[in-house]
C-alpha positions as CSV (number, residue, x, y, z in Angstrom):
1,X,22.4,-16.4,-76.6
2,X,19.9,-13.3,-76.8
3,X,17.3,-15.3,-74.7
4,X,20.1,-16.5,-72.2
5,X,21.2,-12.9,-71.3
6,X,17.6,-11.6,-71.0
7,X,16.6,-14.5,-68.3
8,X,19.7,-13.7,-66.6
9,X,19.0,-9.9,-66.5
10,X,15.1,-10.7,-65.2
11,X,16.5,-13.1,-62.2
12,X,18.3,-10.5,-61.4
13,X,16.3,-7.6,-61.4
14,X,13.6,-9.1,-60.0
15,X,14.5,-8.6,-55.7
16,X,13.9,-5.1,-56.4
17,X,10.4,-5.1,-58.2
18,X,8.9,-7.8,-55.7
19,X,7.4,-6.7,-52.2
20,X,9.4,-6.9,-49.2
21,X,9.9,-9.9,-47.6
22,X,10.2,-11.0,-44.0
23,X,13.9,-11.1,-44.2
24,X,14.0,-7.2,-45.3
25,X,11.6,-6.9,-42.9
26,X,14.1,-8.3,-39.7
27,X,16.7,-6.3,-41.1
28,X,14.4,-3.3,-41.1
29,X,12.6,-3.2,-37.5
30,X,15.7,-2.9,-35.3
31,X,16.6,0.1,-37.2
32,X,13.6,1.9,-36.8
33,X,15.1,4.8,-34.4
34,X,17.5,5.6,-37.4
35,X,15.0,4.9,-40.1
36,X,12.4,7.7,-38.7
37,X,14.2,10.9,-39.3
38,X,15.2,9.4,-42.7
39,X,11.2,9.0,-43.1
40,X,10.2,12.3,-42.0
41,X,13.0,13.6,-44.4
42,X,11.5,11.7,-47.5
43,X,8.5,13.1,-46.2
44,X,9.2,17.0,-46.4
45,X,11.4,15.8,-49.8
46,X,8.9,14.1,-52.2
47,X,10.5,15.3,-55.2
48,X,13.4,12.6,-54.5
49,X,11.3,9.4,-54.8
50,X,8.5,10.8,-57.2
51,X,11.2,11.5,-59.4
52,X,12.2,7.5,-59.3
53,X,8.6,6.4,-59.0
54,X,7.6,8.2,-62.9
55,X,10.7,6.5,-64.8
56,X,9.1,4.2,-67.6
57,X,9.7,0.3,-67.0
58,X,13.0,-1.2,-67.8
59,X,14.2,2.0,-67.6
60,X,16.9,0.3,-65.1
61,X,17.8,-2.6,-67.6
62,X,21.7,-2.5,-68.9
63,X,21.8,-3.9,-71.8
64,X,25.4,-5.5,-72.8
65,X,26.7,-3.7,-76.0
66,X,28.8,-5.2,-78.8
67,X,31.1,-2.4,-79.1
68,X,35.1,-2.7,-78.1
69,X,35.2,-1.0,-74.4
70,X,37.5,2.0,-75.3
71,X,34.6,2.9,-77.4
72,X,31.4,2.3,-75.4
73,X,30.3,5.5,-73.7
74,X,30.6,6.3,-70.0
75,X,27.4,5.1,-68.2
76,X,24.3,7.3,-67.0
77,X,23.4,7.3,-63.4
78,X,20.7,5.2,-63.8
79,X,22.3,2.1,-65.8
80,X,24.4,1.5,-62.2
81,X,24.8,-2.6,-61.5
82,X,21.9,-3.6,-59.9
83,X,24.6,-4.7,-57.0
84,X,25.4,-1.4,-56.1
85,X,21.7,-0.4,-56.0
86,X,20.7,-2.9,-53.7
87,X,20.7,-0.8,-49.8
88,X,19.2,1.9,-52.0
89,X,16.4,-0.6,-53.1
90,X,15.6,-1.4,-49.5
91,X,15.0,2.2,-48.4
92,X,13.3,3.7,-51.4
93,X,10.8,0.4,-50.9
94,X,10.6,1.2,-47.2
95,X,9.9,4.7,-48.0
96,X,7.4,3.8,-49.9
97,X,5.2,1.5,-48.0
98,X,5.5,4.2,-45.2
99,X,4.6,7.3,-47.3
100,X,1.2,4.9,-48.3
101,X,0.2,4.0,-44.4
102,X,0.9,7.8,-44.3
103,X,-1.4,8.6,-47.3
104,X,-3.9,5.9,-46.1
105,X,-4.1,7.5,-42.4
106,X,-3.8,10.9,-43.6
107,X,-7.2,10.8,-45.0
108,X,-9.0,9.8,-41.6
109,X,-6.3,11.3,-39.2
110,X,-4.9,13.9,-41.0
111,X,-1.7,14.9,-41.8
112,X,0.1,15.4,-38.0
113,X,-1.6,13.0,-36.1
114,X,-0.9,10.2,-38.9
115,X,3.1,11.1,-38.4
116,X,2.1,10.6,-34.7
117,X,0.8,7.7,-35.3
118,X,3.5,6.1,-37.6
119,X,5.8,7.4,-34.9
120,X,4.5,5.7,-32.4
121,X,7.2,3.2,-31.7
122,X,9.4,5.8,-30.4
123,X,7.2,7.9,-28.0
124,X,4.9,5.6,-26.9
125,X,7.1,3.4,-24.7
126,X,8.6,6.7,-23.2
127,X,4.9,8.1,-22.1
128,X,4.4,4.8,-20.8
129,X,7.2,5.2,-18.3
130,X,6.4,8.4,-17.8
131,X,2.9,7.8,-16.8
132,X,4.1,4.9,-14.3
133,X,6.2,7.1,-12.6
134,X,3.6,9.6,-12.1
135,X,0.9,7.1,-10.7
136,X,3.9,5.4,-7.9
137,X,4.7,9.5,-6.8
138,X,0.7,9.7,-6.5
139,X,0.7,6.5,-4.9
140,X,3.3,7.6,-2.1
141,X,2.3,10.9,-1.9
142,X,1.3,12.3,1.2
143,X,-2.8,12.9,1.8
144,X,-3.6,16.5,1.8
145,X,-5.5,18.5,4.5
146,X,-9.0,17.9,2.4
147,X,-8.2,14.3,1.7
148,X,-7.4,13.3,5.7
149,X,-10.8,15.4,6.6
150,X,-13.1,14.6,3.5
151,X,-16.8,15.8,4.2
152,X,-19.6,13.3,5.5
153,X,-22.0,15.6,4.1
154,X,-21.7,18.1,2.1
155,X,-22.0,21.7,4.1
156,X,-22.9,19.4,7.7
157,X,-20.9,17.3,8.5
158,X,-16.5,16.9,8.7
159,X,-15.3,14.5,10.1
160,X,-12.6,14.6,13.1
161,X,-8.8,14.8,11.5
162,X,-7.8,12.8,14.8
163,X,-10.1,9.8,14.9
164,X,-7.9,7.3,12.4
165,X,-5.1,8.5,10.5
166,X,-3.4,6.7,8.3
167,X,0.0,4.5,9.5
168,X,2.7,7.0,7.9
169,X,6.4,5.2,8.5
170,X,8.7,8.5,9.3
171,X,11.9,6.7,9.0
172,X,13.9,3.7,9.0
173,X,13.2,0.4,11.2
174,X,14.1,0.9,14.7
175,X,14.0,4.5,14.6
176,X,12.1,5.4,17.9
177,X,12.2,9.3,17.1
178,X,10.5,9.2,13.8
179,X,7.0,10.1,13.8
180,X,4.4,8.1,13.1
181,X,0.8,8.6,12.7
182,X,-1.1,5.7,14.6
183,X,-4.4,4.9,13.2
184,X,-7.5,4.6,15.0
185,X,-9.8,1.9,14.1
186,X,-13.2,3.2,14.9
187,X,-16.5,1.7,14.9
188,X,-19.5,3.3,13.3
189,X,-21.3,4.5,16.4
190,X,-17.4,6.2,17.5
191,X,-17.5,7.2,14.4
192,X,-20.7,9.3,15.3
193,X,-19.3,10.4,18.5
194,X,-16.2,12.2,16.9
195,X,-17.9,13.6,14.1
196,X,-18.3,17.5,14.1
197,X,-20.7,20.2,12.6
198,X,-18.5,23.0,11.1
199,X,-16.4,24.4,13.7
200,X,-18.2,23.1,16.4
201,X,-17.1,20.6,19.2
202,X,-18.3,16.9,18.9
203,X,-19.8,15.1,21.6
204,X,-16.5,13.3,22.6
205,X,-15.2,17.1,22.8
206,X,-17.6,17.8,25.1
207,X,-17.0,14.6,27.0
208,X,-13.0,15.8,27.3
209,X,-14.2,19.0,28.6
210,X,-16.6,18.2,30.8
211,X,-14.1,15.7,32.3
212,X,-14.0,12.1,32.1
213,X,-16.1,10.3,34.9
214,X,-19.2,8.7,35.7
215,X,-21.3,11.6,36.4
216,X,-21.3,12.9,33.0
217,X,-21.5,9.5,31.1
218,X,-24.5,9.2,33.6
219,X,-26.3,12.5,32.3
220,X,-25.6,11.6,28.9
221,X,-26.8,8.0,29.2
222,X,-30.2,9.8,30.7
223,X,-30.0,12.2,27.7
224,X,-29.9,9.9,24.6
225,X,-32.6,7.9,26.3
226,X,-34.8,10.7,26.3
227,X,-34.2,11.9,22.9
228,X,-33.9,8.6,21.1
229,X,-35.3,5.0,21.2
230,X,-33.4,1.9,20.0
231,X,-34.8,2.1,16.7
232,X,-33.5,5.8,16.9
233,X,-30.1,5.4,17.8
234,X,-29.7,2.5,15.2
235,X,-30.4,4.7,12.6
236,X,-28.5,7.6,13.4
237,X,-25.8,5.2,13.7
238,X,-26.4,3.0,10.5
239,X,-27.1,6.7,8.7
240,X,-24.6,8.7,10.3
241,X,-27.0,11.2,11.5
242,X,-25.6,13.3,14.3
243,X,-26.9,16.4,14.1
244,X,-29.8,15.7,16.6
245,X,-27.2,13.9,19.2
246,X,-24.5,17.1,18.8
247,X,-27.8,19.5,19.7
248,X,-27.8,17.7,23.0
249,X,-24.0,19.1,24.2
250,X,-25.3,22.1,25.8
251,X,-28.1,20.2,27.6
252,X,-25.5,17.7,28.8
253,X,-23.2,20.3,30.0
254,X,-26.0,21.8,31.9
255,X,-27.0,18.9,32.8
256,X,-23.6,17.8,34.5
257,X,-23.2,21.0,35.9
258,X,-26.5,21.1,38.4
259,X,-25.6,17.0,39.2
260,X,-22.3,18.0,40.3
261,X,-23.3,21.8,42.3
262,X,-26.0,19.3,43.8
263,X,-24.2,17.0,44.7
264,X,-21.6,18.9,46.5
265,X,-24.5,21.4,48.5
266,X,-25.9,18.0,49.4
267,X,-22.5,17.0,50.8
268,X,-21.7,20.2,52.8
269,X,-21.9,20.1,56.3
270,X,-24.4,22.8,56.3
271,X,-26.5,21.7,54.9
272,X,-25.9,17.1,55.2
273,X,-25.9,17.8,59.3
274,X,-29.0,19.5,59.5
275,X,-30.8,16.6,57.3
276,X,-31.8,19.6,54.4
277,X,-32.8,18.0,50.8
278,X,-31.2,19.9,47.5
279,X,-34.0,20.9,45.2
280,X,-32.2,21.0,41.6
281,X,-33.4,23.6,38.8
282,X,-34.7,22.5,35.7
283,X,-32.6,23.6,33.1
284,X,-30.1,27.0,33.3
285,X,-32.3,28.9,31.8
286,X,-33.2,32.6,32.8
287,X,-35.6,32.6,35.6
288,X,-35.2,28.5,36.2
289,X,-32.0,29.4,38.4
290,X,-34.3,30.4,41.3
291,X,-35.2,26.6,41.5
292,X,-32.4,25.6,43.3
293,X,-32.9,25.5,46.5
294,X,-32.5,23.6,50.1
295,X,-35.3,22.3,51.7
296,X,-36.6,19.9,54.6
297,X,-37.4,16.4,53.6
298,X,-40.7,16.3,53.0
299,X,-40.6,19.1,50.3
300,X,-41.5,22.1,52.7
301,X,-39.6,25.5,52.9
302,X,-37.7,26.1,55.7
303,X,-35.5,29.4,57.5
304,X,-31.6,29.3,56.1
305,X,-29.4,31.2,58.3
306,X,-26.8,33.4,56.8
307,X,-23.8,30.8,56.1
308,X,-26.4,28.6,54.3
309,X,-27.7,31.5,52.4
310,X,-24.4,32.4,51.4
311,X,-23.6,29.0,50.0
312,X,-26.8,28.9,48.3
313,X,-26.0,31.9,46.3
314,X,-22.0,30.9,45.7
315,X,-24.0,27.6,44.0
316,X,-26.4,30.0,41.9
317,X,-23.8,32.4,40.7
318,X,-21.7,29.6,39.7
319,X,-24.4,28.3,37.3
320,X,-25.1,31.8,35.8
321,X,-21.5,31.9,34.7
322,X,-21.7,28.3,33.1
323,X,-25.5,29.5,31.7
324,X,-24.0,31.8,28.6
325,X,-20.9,29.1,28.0
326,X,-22.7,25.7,27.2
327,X,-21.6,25.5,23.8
328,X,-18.1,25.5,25.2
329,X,-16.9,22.2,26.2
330,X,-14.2,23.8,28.9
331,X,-17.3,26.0,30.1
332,X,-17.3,24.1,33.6
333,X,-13.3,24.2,34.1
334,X,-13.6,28.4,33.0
335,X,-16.6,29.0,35.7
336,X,-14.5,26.9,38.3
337,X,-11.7,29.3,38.0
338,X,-14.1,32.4,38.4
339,X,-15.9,31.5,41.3
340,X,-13.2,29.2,43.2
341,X,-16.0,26.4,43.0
342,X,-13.7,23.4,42.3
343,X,-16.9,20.7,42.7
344,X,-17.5,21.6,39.2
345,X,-14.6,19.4,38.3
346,X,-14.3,15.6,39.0
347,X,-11.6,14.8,41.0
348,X,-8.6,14.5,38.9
349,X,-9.0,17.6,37.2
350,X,-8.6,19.1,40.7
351,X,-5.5,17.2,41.7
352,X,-4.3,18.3,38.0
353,X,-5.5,22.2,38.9
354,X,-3.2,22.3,42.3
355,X,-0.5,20.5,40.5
356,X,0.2,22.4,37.4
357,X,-2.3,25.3,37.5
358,X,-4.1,24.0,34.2
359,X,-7.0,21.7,35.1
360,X,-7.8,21.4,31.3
361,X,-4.6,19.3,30.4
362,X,-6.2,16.3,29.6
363,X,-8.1,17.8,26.8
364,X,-4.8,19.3,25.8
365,X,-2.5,16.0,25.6
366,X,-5.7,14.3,23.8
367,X,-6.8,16.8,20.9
368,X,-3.6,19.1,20.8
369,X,-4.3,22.9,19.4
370,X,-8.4,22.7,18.7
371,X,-8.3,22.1,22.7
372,X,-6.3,24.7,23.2
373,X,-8.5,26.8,21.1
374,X,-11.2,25.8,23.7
375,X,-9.3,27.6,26.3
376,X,-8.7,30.7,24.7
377,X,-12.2,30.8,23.5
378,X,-13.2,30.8,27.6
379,X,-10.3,32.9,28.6
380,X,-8.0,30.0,30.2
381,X,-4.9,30.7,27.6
382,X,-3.5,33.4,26.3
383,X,-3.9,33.1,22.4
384,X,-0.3,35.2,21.7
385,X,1.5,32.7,23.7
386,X,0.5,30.2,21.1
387,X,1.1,32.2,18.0
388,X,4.9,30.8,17.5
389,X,3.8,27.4,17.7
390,X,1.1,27.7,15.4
391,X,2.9,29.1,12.7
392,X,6.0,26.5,12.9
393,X,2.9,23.2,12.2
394,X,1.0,25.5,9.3
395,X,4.1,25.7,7.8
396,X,4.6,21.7,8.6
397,X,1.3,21.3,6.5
398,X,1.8,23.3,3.6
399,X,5.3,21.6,3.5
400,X,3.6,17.9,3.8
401,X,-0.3,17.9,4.2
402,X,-0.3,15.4,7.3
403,X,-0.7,16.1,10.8
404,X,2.0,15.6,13.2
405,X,1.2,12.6,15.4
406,X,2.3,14.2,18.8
407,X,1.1,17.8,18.8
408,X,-1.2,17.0,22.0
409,X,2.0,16.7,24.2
410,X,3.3,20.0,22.1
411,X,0.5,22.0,23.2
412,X,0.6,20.3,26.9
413,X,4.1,21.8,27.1
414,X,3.3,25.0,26.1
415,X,0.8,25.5,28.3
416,X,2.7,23.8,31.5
417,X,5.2,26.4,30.6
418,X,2.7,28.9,30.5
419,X,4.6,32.1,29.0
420,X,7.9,31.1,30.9
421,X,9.8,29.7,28.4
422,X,11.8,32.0,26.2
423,X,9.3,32.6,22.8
424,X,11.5,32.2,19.7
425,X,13.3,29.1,20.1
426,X,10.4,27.2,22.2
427,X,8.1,27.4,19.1
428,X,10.4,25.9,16.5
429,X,11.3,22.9,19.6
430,X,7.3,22.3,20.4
431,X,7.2,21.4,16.7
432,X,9.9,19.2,16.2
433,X,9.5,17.5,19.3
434,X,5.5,16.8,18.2
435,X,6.8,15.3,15.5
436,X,6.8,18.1,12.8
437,X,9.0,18.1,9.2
438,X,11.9,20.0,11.2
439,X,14.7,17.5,11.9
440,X,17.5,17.3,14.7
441,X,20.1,18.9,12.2
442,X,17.7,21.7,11.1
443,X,16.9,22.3,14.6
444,X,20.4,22.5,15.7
445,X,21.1,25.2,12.6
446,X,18.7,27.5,13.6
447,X,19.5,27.2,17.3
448,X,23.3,28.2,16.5
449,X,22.0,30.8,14.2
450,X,20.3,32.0,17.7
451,X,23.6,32.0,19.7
452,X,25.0,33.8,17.0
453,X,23.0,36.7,17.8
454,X,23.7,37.1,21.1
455,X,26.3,39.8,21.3
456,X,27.0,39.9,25.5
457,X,29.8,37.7,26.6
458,X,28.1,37.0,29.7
459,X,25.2,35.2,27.8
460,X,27.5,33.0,26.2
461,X,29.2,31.8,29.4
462,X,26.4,31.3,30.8
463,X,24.6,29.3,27.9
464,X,27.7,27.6,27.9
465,X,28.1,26.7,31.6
466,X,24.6,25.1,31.6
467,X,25.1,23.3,28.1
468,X,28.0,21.6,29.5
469,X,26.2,20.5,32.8
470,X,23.5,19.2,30.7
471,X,25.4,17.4,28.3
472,X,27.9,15.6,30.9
473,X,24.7,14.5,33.1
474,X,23.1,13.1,29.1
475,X,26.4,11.0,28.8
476,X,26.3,9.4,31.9
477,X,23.5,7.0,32.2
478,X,23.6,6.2,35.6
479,X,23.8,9.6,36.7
480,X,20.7,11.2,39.2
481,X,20.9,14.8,37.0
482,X,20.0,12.4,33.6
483,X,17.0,10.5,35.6
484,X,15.8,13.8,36.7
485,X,16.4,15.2,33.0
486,X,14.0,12.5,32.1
487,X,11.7,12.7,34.4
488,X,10.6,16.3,33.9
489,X,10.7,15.5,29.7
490,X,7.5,13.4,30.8
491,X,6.0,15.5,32.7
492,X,6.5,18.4,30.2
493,X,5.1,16.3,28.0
494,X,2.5,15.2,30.0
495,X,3.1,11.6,29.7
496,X,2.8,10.6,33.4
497,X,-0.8,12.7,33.3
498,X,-1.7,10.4,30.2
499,X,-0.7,7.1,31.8
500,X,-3.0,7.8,35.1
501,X,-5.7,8.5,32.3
502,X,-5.5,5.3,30.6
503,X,-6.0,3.4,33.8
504,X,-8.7,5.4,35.2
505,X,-9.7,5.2,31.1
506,X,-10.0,1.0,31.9
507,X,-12.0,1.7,34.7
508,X,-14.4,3.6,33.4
509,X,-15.3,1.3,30.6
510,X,-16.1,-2.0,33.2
511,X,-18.3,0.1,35.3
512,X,-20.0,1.2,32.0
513,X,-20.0,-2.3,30.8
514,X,-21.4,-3.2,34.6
515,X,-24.1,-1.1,34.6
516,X,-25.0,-1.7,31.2
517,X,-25.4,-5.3,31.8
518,X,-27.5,-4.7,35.3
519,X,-29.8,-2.0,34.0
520,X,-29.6,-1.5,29.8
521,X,-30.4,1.7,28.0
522,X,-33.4,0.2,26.3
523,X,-34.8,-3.4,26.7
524,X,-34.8,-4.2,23.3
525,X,-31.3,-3.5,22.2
526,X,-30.4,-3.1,18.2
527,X,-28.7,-5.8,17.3
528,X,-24.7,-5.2,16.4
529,X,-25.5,-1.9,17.7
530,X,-23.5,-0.8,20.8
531,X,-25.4,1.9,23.3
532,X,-23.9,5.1,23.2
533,X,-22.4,5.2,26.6
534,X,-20.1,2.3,26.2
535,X,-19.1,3.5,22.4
536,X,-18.0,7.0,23.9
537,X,-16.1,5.1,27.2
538,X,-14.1,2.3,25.0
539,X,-13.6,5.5,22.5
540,X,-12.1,7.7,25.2
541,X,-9.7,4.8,26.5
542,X,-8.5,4.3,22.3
543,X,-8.2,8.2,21.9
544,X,-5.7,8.4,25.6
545,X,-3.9,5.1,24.3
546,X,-3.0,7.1,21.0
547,X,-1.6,10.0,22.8
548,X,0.3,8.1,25.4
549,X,2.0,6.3,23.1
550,X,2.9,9.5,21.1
551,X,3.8,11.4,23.9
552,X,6.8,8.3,24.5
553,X,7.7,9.5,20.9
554,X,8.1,12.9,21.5
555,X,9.9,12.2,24.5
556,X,12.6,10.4,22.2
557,X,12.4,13.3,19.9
558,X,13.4,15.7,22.4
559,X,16.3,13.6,23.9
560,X,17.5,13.2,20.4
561,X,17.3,16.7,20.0
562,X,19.2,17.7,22.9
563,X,21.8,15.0,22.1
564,X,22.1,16.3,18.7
565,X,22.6,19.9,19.7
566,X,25.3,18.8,22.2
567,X,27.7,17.8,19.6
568,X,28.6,20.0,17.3
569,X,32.1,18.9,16.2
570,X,35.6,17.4,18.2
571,X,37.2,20.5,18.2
572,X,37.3,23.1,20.7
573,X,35.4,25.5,19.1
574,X,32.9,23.5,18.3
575,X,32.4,21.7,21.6
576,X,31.8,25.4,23.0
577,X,28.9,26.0,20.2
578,X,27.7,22.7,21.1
579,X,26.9,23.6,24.6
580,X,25.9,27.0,24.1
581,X,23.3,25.9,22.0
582,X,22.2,22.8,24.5
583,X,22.2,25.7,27.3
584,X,19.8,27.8,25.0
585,X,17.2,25.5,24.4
586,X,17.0,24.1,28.0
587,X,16.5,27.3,28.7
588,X,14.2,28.1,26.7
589,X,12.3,25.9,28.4
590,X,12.5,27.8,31.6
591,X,13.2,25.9,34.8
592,X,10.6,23.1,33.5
593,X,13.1,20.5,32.7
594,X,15.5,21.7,35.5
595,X,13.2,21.7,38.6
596,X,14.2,19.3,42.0
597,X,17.8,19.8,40.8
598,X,20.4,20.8,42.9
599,X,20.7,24.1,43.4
600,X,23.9,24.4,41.3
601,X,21.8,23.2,38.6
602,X,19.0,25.7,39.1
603,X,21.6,28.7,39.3
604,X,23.4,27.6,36.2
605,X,19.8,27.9,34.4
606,X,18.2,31.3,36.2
607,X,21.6,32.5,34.5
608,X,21.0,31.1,31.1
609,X,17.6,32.6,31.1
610,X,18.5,35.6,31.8
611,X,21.0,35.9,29.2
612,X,17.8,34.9,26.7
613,X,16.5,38.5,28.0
614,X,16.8,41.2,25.8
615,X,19.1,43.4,28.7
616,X,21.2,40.0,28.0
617,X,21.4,39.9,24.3
């Protein structure tokens, strides 16, 4: 009977003294969140289980006593049925196992980082989400202004911001008015072309300003052939060494400057009717300017009467103004202007002069503000009138770090305007319209902040009056007023100057292409090497391409714009607000979007301007 009781009292004690098993083990794992804080407590509480750990063995046994019931004595704590002991069993064992991986990691760890460790299955899956969230907001962050403009070499060479920016979607599909940056894929010898040292001008700067033609891809052809053989040329390229070719710019605007002066002496009537020969200085040099000069045809000196004489020194004085300036790429368009000597120019820079007064547009719609920095730096632009506009796209770039892909037909407009647009409002519009991080709706709050602080009834009629015009003629689609509406938009935005580009752009590249074939820069070519000349035409053709297509977006962009400002709300009230604030920012434009209307039309905005005055306001 004795041995009986005592087999049945091992059997069952025996769950708690083996290890656990994988079934305690299954029950155990999904609990672990609730477990841990238990864990940590037995941890800062080791008096609980040390106290359990020291009792002798069988100290747990109950042994079954012969004694009538009413007179055994009330049980201790620790003779409770091993039934009721059972869940504690479980989590003193757990305990245990975890406070001797603790004591075991402890020693190489130390105490905190083995808790870490033991922890582990709570925080580690949470830093793992964390950390993938980070790397997809790195992944579709914007660049910043040092990673769209890394340096070639350090302290030497930066390469141009505009040449190939990256494709950035600015909205949903189908959106026309988002912007969005078009990239420019580049070969290694463009590549060489756009680069720039410091804050100087690269060689397809100088190209823009020199003006786009044959002439001066002629003197640069001559140029590089001087200065570099094949083998040359292929190395700079392959090494993207261009410190040598940018040290030719001032040589090639000089260079342009006496082909073109001799070219149109030789063409005057003075001087073509009486069979004389143009003798063409050396270089613009002090002293060297004496060397131009008219003689007969076989080389001999001969009498000039006074109306030659006088041409002969209009040609001179014009190349002592460019002599000082041939590190400025606009430094043949700024001597033009200062000695009415428009032969300086090609052709379609002087069409461009009589028509807008700005024969330097091109190199405005193409490289936006550092063109524009070329003008002021030669005295063509007023840098105050740019100040508004400047500020709105810094702030733009601290905001998102990218540039805005339109800011070419931005600065185009500003300098169409030319100081006639009203300054507070035109600013914040140039921006948006170039495609900057100010939306239609945040345009549209500022602009009725604007009308709300004009206090003179007058002004508000009369921004009201012209809203209203303009908003009826933007709702009718067949209507002349919204053709001509759209019409000067282009032009503002210098669109229809871009397209004539682009196809005089194609041109250029097939005569290029012709004369490279009938007479090559050097007889043995590199191979997979293009020559220079046709590298800076095809580049110049990409480059227009880009802005055209941009310029069609800011078009959109300012439509939308003064769509968006139109409508305000279906109330009374705020169909008035809506066309006071359309009639403020056409005016703010000046008569630029209004001109060949009807004379209605250009009444109803001399009157809106004029409440934009401060006598008005």
């Amino acid at each position: 009977m004795l041995v009986r009781d005592r087999a049945r009292r091992l059997i069952e004690a025996a769950p708690r003294e083996r290890p656990l098993n994988s079934a305690i083990i299954a029950g155990t794992v999904p609990r672990i969140p609730h477990l841990a804080l238990l864990f940590v407590g037995l941890g800062l509480l080791p008096g609980t289980s040390s106290a359990q750990r020291g009792k002798p063995a069988g100290a747990g046994e109950v042994h079954k006593s012969n004694l009538p019931p009413e007179r055994r004595a009330a049980p201790l704590p620790d003779e409770v049925a091993p039934e009721k002991r059972a869940g504690t069993g479980i989590v003193e064992e757990v305990g245990d196992r975890i406070l001797a991986w603790h004591h075991a990691l402890a020693g190489a760890l130390g105490a905190s980082l083995a808790w870490a460790a033991l922890a582990s299955p709570l925080w580690l899956p949470l830093a793992i989400v964390i950390a993938l969230k980070l790397a997809r907001r790195r992944r579709t962050r914007a660049p910043t202004s040092r990673e769209r403009a890394p340096e070639r070499r350090a302290g030497e060479e930066r390469a141009d911001p505009s040449r190939g920016e990256r494709v950035r979607p600015g909205g949903p599909r189908g959106d026309r008015t988002a912007p969005v940056l078009i990239a420019l894929n580049l070969t290694r010898e463009q590549e060489l072309l756009c680069a720039r040292s410091g804050q100087g001008p690269s060689l397809y700067d100088t190209f823009l300003g020199l003006g786009p033609d044959l002439e001066s891809l002629r003197c640069f052809r001559q140029l590089v052939a001087r200065e570099l053989d094949a083998a040359g040329w292929a190395a700079a390229v392959s090494e993207a060494r261009g410190t040598k070719l940018r040290s030719l710019a001032p040589e090639w605007t000089a260079a342009v400057a006496i082909a073109r002066l001799t070219g149109w002496l030789g063409r005057h009537p003075l001087v073509a009717e009486r069979s004389l020969v143009v003798q063409a200085p050396a270089s613009l040099a002090e002293g060297e300017l004496e060397g131009l000069t008219l003689t007969q045809p076989d080389g001999l000196g001969t009498a000039l009467d006074a109306e030659q004489k006088q041409l002969l020194y209009q040609a001179r004085r014009a190349l002592a103004r460019i002599a000082p300036m041939l590190a400025e790429p606009l430094a043949l368009t700024a001597a033009a202007g200062q000695t009415r000597l428009l032969s300086l120019l090609p052709a379609h820079m002087t069409e461009e002069r009589e028509r807008s007064g700005a024969p330097f547009a091109l190199g405005l719609a193409v490289r936006g503000l550092p063109a524009l920095d070329w003008a002021i730096a030669v005295g063509l632009f007023p840098a105050e009138l740019a100040a508004d506009l400047r500020d709105h796209l810094r702030e733009h770039d601290k905001l998102v770090g990218t540039p805005v892909p339109a800011e070419g037909s931005a600065v185009h407009a500003l300098a169409a305007l030319r100081g006639q647009g009203c300054g507070e409002p035109l600013g914040l519009l140039l921006a948006s319209v170039a495609g900057a991080a100010f939306s239609s709706s945040s345009v549209a709050l500022r602009m009725s902040k604007r009308v709300g602080s004009v206090f003179a009834a007058e002004a508000h009629e009369a921004l009201a009056r012209l809203g209203g015009r303009v908003r009826a003629a933007l709702d009718d689609e067949g209507s002349a007023e919204r053709a001509l509406l759209l019409e000067n938009t282009e032009a503002l935005l210098g669109a229809p100057l871009l397209a004539a580009e682009h196809k005089r752009a194609a041109s250029l590249t097939k005569e290029v292409e012709r004369w490279s074939a009938k007479e090559p820069l050097w007889r043995a070519a590199p191979d997979g090497v293009r020559p220079p000349d046709h590298a800076l035409a095809t580049l110049h053709a990409q480059k227009v391409k880009v802005a055209l297509d941009a310029a069609a977006g800011a078009r959109d962009r300012l439509l939308a714009i003064l769509e968006r400002l139109g409508q305000a709300g279906a109330g009374e009230r705020e169909q008035r607000l809506g066309a006071e604030r359309l009639g403020l920012v056409v005016a703010a434009f000046g008569m630029a979007l209004l001109q060949g209307g009807e004379t209605e039309l250009l009444s109803l905005g001399r009157d809106a301007q004029k409440a934009l005055t401060p006598e008005g306001s």
